[in-house]
NUZALO-440100 format. One record per residue: residue number from 1; x, y, z of N, C-alpha, C in turn. Coordinates in pm, whole numbers, plus 32768, in hexadecimal, padded with zeros to 4 digits. Each point is the difference from the previous one (the first is absolute). Example, Ala and Ser with C-alpha at 12.3 -4.5 7.8 and 13.67 -1.06 7.14 Angstrom:
% residues 2
num;neast;nnorth;nup;caeast;canorth;caup;ceast;cnorth;cup
1;8527;7DC7;830C;7FA7;8077;8000;805A;8078;8000
2;7FDD;8069;7FB8;8052;8077;8006;7FB3;806D;8049
//
This chain:
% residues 289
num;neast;nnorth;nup;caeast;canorth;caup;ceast;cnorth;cup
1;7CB1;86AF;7754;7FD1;7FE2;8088;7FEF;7F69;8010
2;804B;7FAE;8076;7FC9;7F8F;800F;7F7E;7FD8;801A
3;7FE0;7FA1;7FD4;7F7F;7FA4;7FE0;7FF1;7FB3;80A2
4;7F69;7FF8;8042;7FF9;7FC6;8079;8053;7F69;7FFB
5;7FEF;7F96;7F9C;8084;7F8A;800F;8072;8034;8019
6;8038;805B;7FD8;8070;8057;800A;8014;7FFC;8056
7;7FC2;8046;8044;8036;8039;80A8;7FEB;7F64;804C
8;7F91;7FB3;7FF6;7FEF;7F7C;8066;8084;7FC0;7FC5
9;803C;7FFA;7F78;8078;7F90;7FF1;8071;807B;8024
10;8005;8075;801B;806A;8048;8059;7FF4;8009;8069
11;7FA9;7FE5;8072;7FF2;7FC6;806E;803D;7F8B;8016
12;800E;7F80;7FB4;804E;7FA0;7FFC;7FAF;7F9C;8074
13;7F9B;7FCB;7FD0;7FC0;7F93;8025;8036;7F9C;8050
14;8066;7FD9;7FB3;803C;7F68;8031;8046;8016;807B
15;802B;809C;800C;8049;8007;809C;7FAB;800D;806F
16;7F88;800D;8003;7F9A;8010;8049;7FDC;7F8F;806D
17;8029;7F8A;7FF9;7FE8;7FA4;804C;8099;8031;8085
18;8049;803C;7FE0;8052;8047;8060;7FB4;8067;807E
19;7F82;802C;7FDA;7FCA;8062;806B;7F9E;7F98;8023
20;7FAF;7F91;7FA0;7FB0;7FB3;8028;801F;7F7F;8081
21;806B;7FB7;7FFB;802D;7FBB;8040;801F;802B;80A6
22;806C;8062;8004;7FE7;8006;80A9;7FC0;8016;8038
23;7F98;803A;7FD2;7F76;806E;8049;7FCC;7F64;8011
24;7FE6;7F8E;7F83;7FB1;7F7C;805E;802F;7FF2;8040
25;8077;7FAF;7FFD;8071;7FE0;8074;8003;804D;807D
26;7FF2;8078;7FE9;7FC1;8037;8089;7FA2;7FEC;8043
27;7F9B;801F;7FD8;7F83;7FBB;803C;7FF1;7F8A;7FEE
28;801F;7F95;7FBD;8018;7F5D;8034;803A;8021;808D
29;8088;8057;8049;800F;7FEE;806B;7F93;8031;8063
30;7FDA;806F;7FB3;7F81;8028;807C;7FB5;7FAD;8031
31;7FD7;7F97;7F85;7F56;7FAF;7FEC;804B;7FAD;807B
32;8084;7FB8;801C;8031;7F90;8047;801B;8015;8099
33;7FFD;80B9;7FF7;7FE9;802E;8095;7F8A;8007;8034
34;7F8A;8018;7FAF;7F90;8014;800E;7FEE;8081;8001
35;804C;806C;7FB2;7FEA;8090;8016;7FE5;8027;7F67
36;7FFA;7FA4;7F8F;7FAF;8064;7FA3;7F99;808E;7FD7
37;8034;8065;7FEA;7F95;8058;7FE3;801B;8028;7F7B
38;7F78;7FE3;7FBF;7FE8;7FF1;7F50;800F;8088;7FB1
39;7FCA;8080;8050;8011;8068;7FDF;809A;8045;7FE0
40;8044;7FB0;8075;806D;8060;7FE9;806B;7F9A;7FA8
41;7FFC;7F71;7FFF;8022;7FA8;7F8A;7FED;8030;7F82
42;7FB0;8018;7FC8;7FD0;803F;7F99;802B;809B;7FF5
43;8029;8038;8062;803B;808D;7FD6;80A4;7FE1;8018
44;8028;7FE3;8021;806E;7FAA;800E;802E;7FD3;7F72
45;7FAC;7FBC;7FBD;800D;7FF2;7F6B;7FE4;805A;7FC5
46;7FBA;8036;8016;8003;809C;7F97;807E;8070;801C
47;8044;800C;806A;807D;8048;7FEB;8054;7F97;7FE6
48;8035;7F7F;7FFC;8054;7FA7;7FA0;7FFF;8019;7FA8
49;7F6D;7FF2;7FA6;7FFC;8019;7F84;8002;8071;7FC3
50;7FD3;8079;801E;8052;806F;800F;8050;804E;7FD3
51;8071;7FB9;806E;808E;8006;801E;803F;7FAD;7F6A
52;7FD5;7F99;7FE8;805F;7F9B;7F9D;7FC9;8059;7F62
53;7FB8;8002;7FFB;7FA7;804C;7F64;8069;8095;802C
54;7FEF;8045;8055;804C;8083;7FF9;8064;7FF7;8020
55;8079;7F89;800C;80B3;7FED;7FE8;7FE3;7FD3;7F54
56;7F8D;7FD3;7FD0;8002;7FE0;7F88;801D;8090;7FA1
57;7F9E;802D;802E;7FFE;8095;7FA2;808A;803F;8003
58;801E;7FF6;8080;8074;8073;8040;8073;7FB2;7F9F
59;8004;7F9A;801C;806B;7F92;7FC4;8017;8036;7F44
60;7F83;8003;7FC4;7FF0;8010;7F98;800C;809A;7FBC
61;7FE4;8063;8062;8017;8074;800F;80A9;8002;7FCC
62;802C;7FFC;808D;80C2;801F;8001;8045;7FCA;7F97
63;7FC3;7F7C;7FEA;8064;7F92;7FC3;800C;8045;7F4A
64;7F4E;8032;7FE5;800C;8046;7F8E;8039;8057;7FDE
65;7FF4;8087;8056;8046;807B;7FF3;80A5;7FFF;801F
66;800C;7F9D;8031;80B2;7FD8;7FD5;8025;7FA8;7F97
67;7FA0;7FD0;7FC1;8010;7FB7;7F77;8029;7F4F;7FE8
68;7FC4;800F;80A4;803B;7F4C;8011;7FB0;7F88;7FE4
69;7F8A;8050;7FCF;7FAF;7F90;7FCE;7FE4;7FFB;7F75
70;806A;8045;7FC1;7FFA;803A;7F7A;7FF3;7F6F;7F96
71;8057;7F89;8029;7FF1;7F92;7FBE;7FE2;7F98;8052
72;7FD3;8029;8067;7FC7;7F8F;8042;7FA8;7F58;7FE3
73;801B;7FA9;8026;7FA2;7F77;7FCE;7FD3;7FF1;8084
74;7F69;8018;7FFA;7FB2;7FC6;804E;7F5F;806D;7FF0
75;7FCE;8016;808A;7F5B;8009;7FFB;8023;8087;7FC9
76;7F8F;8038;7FCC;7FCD;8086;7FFA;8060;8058;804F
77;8020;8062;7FA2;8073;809C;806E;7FA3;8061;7FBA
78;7FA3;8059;805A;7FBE;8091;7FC6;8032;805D;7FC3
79;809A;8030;803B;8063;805E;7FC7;803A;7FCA;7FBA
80;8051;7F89;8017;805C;7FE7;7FB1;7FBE;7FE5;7F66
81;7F8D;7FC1;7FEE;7FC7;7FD6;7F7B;7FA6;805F;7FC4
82;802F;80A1;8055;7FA9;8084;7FF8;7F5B;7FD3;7FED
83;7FC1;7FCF;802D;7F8B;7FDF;8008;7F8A;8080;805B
84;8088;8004;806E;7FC3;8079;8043;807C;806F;803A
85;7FD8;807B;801D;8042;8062;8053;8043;7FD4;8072
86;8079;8037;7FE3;8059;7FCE;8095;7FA7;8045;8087
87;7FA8;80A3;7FD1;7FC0;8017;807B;7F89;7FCA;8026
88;7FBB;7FB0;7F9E;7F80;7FAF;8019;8024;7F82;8053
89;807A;7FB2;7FCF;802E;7F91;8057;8016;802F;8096
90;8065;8091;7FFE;8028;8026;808B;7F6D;7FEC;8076
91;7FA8;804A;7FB1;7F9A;8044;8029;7F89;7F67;8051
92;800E;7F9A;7F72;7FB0;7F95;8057;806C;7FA8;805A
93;8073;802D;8019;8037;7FBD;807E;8007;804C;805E
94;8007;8070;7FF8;7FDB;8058;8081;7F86;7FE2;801E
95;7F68;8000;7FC1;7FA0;7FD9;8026;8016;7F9D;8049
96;8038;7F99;7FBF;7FDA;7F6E;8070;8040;8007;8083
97;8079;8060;7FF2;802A;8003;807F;7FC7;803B;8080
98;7FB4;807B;7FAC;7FA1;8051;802D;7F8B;7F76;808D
99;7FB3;7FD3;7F64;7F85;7FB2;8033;804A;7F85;807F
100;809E;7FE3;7FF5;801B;7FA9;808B;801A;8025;8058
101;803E;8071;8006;8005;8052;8078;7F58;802E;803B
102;7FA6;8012;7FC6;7F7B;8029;8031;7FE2;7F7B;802A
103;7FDE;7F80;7FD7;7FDF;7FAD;8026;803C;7FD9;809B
104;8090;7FF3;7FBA;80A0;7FF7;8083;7FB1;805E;8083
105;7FE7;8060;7FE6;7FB9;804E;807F;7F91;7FFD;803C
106;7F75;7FAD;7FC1;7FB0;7FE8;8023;8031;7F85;8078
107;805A;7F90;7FEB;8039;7FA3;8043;804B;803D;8079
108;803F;8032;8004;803C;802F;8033;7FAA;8097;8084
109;7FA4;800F;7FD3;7FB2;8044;8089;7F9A;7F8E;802B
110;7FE9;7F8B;7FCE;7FB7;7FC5;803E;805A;7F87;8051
111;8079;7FED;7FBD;805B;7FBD;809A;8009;806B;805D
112;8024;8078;7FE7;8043;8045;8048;8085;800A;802B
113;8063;7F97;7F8A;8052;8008;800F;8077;806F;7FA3
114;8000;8085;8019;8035;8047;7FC8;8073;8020;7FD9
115;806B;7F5F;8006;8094;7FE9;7FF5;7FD6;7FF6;7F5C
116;7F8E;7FB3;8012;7FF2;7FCA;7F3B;7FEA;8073;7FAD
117;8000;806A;800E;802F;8069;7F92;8069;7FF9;7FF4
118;8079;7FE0;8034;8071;8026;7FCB;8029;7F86;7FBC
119;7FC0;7F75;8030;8009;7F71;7F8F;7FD8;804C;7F86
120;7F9B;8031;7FDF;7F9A;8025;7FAB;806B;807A;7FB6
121;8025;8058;8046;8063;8041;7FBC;805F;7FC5;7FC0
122;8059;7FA4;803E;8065;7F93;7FD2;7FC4;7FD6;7F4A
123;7F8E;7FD0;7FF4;7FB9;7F98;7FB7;8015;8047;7F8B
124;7FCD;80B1;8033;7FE2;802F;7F4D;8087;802D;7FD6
125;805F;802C;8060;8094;801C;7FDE;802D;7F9E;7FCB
126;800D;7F80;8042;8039;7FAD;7FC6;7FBC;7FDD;7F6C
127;7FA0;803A;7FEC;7FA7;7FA3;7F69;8016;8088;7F96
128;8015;805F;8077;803E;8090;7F70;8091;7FD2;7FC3
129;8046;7FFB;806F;80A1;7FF0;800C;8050;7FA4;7FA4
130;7FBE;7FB6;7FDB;8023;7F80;7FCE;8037;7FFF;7F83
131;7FC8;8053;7FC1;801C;8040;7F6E;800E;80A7;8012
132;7FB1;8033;804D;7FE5;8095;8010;8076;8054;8040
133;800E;8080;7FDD;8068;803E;8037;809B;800A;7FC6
134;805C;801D;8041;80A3;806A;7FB2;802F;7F51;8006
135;7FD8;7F9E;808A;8070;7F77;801D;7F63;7F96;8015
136;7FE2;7FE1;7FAE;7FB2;7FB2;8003;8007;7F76;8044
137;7FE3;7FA4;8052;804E;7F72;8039;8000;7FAB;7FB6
138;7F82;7FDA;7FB3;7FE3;7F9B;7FBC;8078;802A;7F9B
139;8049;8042;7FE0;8081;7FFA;7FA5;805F;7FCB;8060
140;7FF8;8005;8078;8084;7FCC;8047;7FF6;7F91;803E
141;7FDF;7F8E;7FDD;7FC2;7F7F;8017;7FB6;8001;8080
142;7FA9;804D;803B;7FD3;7FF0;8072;7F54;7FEB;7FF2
143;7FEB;8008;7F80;7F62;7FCF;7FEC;7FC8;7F88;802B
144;803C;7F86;7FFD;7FE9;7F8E;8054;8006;8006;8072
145;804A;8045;8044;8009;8016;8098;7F56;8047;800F
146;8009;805C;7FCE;7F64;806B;8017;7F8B;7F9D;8011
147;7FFA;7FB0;7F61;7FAE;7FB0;8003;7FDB;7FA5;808B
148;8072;7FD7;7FF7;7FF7;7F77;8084;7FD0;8052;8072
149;8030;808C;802E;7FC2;8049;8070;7F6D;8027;7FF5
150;7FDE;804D;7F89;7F89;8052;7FFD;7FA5;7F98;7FCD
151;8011;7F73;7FC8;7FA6;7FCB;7FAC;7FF1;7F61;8067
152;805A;8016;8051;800F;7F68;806F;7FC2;801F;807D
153;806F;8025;8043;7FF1;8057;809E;7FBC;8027;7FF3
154;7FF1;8099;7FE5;7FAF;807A;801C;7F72;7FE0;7FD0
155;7FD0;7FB0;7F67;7F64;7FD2;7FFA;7FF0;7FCA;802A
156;8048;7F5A;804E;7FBD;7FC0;802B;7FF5;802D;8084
157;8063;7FE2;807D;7FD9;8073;806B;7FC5;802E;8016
158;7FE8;808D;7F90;7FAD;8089;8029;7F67;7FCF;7FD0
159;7FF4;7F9A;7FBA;7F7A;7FD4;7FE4;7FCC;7FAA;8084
160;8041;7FBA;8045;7FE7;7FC1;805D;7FF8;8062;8079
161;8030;8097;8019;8030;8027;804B;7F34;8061;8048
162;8018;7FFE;7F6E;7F5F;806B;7FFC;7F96;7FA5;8023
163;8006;7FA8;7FF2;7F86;7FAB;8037;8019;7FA7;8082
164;8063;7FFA;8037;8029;7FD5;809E;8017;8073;804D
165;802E;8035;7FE6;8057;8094;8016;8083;7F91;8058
166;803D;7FC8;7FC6;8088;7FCC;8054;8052;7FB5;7F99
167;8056;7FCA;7FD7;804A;7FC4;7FAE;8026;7F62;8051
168;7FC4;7FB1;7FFB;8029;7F81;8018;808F;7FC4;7F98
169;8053;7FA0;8026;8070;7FC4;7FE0;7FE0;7FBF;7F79
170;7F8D;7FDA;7FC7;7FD9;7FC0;7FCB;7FC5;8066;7F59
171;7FE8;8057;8048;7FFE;8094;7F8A;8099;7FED;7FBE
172;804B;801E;804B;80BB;8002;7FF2;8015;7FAC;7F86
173;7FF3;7F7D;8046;8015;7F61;7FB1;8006;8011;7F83
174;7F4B;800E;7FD0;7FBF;801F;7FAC;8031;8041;7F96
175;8003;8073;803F;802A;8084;7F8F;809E;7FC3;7FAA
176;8049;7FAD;8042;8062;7FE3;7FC9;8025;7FAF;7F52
177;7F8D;7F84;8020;7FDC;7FEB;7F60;7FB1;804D;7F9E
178;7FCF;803B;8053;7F9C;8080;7FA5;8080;803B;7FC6
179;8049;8054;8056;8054;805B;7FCD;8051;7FB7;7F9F
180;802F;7FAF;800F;8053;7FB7;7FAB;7FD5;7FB3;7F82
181;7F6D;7FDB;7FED;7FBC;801A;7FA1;7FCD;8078;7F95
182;802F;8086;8036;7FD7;8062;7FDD;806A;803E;7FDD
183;808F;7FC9;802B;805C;8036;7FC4;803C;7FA5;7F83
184;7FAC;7F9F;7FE4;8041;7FBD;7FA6;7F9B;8021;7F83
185;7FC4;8031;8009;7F8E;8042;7F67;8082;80AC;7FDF
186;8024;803D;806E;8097;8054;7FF2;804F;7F99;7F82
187;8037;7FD4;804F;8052;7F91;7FCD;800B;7FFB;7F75
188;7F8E;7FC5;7FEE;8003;7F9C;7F8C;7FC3;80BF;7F72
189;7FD3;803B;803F;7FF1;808D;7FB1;80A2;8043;7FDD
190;803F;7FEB;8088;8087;804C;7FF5;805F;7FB1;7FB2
191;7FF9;7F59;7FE4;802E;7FBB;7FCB;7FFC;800E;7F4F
192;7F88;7FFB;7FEC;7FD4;8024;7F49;8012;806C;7FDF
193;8011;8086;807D;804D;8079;7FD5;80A0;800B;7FDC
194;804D;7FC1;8069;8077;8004;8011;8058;805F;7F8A
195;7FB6;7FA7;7F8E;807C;806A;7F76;7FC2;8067;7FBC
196;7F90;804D;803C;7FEC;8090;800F;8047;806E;8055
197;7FCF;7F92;807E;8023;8033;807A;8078;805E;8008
198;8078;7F8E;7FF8;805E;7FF7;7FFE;8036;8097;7FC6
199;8007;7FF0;7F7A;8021;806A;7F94;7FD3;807F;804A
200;7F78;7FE6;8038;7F8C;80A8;8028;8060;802D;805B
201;8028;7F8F;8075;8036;806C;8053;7FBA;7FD0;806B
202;7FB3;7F8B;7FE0;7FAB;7FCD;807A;804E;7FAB;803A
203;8042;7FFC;8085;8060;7F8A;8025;7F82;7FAA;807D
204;7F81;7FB8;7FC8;7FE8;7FAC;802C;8041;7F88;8065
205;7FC9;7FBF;8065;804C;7F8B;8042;8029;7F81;7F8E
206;7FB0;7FEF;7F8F;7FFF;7FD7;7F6E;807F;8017;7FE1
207;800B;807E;7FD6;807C;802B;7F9B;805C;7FE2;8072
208;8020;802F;807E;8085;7FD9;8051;8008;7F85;7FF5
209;7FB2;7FA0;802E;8014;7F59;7FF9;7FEB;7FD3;7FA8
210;8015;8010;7F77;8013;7FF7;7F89;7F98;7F8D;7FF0
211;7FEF;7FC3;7F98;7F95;7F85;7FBD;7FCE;7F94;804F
212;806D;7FE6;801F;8036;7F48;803E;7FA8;8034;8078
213;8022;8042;805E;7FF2;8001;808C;7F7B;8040;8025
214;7FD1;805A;7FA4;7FBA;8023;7FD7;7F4A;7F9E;8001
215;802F;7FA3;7FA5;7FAD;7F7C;7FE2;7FFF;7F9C;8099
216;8072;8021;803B;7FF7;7FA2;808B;7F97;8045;805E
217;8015;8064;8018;7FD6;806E;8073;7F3D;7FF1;7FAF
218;7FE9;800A;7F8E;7FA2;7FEF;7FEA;7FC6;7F65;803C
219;8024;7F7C;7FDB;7FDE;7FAA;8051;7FFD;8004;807B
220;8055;8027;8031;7FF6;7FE9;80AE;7FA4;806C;7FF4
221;7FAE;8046;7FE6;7FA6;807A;8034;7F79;7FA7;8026
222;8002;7FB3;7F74;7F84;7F94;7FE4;800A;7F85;803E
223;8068;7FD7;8042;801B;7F68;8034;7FE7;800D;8086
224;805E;8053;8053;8019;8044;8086;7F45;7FFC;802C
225;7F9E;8035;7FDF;7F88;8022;804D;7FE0;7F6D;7FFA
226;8006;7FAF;7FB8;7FB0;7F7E;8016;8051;7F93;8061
227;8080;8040;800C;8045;7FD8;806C;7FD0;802B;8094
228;7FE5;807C;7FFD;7FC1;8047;8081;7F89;7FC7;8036
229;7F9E;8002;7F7E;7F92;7FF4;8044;7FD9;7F6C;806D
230;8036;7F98;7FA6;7FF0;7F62;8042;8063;802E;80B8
231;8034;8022;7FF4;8087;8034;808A;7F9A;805B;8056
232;7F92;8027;7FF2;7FC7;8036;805E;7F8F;7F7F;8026
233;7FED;7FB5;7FDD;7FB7;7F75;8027;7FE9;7FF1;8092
234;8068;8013;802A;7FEB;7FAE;80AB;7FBD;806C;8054
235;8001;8075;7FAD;7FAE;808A;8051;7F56;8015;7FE6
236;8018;800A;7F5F;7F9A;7FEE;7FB1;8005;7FB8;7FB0
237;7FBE;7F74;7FF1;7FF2;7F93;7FAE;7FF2;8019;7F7E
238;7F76;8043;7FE4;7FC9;8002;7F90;8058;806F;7F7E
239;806E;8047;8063;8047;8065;7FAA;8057;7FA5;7F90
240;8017;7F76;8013;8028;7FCC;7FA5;7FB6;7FCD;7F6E
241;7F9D;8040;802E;7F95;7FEA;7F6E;805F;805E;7FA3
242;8034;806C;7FF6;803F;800D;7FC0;804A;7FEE;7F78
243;803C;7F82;8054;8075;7FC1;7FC6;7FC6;7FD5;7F75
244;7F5F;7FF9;7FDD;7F8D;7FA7;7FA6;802C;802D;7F96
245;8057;8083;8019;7FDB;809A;7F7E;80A6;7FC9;7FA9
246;8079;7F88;802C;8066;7FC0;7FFB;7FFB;8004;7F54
247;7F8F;7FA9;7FCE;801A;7FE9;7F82;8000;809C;7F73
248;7FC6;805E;802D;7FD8;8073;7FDF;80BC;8016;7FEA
249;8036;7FFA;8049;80AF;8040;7FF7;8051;7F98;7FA0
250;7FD4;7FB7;7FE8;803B;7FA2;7FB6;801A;8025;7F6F
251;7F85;8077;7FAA;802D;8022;7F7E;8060;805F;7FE4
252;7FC9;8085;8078;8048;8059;7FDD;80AA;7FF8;8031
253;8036;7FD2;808C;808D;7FB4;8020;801E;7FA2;7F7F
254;7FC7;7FA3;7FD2;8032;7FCE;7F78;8054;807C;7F87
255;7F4A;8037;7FDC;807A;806F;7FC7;805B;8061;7FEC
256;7FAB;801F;8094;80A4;8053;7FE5;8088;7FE7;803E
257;8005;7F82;8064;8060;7F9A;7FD4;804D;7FE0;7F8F
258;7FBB;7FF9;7F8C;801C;7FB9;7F72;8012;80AB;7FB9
259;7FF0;8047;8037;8057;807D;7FA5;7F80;804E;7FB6
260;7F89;7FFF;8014;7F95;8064;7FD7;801E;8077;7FEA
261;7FFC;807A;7FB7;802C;808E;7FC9;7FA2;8011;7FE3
262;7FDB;80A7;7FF8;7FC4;8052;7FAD;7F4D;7FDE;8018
263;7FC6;7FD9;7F8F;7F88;8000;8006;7F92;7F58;8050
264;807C;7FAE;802C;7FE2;7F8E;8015;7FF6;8026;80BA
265;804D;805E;8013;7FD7;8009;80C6;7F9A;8058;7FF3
266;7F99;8008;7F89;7F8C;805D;801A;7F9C;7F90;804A
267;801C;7F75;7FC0;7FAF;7FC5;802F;8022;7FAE;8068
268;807D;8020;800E;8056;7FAC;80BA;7FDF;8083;8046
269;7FBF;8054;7FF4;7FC6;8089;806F;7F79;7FC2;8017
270;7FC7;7FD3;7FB1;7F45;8004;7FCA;8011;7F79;808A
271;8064;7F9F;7FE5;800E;7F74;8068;7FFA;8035;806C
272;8092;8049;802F;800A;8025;80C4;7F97;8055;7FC6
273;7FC8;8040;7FE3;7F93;8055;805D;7F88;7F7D;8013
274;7FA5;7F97;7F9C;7FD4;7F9F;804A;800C;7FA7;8040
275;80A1;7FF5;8019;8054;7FB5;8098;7FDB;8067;8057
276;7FFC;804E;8022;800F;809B;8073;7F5B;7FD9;8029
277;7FBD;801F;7F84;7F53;7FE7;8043;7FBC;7F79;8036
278;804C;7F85;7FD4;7FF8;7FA6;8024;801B;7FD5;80A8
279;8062;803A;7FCF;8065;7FB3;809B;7FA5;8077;8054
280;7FE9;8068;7FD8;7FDF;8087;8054;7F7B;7FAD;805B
281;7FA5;7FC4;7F9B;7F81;7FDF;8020;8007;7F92;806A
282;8040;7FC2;7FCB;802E;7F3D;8077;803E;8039;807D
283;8055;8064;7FD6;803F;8003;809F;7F77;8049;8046
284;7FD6;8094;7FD7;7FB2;801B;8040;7F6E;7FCA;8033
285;7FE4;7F90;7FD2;7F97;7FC3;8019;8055;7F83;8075
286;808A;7FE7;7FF5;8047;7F9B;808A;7FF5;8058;802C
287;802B;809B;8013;8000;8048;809D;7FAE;803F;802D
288;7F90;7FD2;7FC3;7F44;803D;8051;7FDB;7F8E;801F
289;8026;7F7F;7FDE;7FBA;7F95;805F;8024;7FF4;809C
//
């Protein structure tokens, strides 16, 4: 039976600043409309987080019982390193999906906007789907796409959406370096997989764009938002605080630029995720002033 570290390092920590980031960024846009409400900010983050811990499980679930994490290099796998039951893993990602959808619905009768169940439906399909099921996507390079939707758009937006009840242009903007920050922690995971992947049967956006291109698409994930944020200036000034979070991208683009493998992008993951919280924090504190 896994050990409680167990399960918190099969949850996978370091991806967590992925549910943490838009939900601020959201409400940074609220705070700048003047429509903040703290209650539902805070539940707002609790189905993010959720949602990201239960694609973790689910992730770790499928990927085991098809044997693709059998030699895997990187964090903690429950099944794959038999630590725990493929139905104990199933079981705490259905929970979490469980606990965001309850939350997801508490939000959702107090807008009154009852289109957001079917976002909310979208969220846990897409976070089963990914690995889960006969055609899984995240095998057919479309996991970065998901990301950039469910972890850009749809949190930042729908976080902004519950506490204005309206989506300003500036929600939109926003969500764009988020997402693109959030798909580059994908990235740089699908990158140090690649020659598992590959072999498993996993045809990652990684394994199609082979190494080289691979390592590019990872920079621009990390370069691109600090480009964005200063470009919203003449709307919102202070969104270029941002840009502060610049030197933070400088180690991990180095290495894996310079050809990093295997156990060395454990710690070019550990970087973008404190580029992601960084930049997460500066921008959202430019778009509540």
């Amino acid at each position: 039976m896994a050990t409680p570290s167990q399960w918190i390092a099969g949850a996978r920590p370091r991806t967590l600043p992925a549910a943490v980031v838009p939900v601020a960024v959201g409400t940074g846009v609220a705070i700048g409309y003047g429509g903040a409400v703290w209650w539902r900010a805070l539940l707002a983050l609790f189905v993010a987080l959720a949602l990201q811990i239960g694609v973790n499980y689910a992730n770790d679930y499928s990927d085991g019982v098809r044997g693709t994490d059998d030699n895997r290099v990187g964090p903690m796998r429950l099944v794959g390193s038999g630590a725990a039951a493929p139905r104990q893993v199933l079981a705490a990602a259905l929970g979490c999906f469980l606990a965001a959808a309850l939350a997801g619905l508490v939000l959702v009768v107090a807008t009154r906007a009852w289109w957001m169940l079917a976002v909310g439906a979208a969220a846990i399909a897409a976070a089963w789907f990914y690995t889960g099921g006969s055609r899984p996507y995240g095998y057919r390079a479309m996991g970065e796409i998901s990301v950039f939707v469910f972890f850009g758009l749809v949190a930042v937006t729908g976080t902004t959406f519950v506490q204005l009840e309206r989506v300003p242009w500036t929600a939109v903007a926003a969500a764009v370096p988020v997402g693109l920050l959030a798909c580059a922690m994908l990235v740089i995971n699908n990158l140090r997989d690649i020659v598992t992947d590959g072999p498993a049967g996993k045809r990652t956006m990684a394994v199609l764009l082979g190494d080289s291109r691979t390592r590019t698409l990872y920079a621009l994930c990390l370069i691109l938002p600090l480009v964005i944020a200063p470009a919203l200036a003449p709307w919102h000034p202070f969104a270029a605080l941002g840009v502060l979070a610049a030197p933070l991208a400088i180690d991990p683009v180095r290495a894996v630029r310079a050809g990093a493998v295997g156990p060395a992008l454990i710690t070019t993951l550990q970087q973008t995720g404190r580029l992601q919280m960084v930049f997460g924090l500066l921008f959202t504190v430019g778009l509540a002033l």
